[in-house]
C-alpha positions in Angstrom: -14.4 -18.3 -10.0 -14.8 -17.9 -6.2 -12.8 -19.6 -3.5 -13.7 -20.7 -0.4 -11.7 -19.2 2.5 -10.9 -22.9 3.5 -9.4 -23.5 0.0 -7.1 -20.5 0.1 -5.6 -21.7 3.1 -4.6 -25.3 1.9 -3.8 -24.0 -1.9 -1.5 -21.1 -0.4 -0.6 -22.9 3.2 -1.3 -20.7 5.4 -2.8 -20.6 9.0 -6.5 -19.3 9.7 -5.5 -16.6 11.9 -2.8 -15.4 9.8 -5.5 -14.8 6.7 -8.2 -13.6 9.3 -5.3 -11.0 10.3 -4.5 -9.9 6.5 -8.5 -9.4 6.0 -8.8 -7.1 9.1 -5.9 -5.1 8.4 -7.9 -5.0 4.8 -4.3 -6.3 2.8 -7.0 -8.9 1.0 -10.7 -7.9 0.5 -12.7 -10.9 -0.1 -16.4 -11.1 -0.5 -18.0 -11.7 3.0 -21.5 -14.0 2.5 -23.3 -15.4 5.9 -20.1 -15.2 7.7 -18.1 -17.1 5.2 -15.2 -15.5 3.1 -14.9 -16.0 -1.0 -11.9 -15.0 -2.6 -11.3 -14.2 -6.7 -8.5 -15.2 -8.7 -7.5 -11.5 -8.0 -7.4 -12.3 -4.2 -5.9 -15.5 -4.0 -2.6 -14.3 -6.4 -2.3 -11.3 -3.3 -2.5 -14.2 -0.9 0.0 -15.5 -2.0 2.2 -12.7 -3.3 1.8 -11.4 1.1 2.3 -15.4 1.9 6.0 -15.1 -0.3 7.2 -12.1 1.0 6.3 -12.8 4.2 7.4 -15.6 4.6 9.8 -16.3 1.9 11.4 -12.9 1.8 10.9 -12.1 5.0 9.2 -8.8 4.9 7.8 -7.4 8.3 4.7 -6.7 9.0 5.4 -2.8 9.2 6.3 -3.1 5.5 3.6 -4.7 4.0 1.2 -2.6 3.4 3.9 -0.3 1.7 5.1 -3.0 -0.8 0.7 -3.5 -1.9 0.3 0.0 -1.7 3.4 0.7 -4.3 2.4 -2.6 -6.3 -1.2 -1.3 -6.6 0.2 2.1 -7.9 2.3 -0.2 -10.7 -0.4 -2.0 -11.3 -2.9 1.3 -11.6 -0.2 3.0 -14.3 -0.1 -0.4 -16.3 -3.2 -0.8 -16.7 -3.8 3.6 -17.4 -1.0 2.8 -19.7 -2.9 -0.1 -21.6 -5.5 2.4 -21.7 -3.4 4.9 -23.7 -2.0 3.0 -25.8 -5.4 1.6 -27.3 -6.5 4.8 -27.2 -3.3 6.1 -29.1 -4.1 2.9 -32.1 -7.7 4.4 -32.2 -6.4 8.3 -33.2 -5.4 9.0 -36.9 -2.2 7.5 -38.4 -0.6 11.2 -39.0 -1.6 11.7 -35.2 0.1 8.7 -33.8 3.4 9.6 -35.8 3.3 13.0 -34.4 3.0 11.8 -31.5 5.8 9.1 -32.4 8.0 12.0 -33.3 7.6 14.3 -30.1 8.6 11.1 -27.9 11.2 10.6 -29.8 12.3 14.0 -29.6 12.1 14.3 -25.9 13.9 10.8 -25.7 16.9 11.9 -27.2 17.3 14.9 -25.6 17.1 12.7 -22.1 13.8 14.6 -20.9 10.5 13.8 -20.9 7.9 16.9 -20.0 5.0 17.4 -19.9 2.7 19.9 -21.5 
């Protein structure tokens, strides 16, 4: 469901300019239609995570776009993770205990390298 630009300020209470601002600096990428913003559930939940720690947690503006950058990276692996791991469920069941094994292996010994 799309959001009106309107709507995302009263829902997350925020000023106008202050959203304009996070668009241009491209920290929330809304659809643009005739001049009028629309935001995803995707967008709105990053309005609001900028809105709390700016203004909650008090994060600068310098550091912002490090936190969304490193939270985007998190949120990349997760979901690359998912992927594996339904990926892993698909292989054999003598190929998932291997793998199982070899894990388990490298967990005990406190190392994890790669091959």
């Amino acid at each position: 469901m799309l959001v009106k630009f309107d709507e995302v300020l009263v829902s997350v209470d925020i000023g106008a300019s202050e959203l304009h601002a996070w668009i241009e600096q491209n920290w929330v990428l809304p659809v643009e239609e005739g001049g009028d913003y629309f935001f995803d559930d995707t967008d709105v939940a990053r309005v609001r995570l900028i809105a709390e720690l700016r203004n909650d947690l008090g994060v600068n503006e310098d550091a912002i776009p490090v936190v969304l950058r490193l939270l985007d990276q998190v949120y990349s692996l997760r979901r690359a993770l998912a992927d594996l791991n339904e990926a892993i469920q698909e292989l054999p069941e003598s190929a998932q205990e291997q793998l199982r094994s070899y894990l388990s292996d490298n967990e005990d010994d406190g190392e994890r390298t790669a091959h």
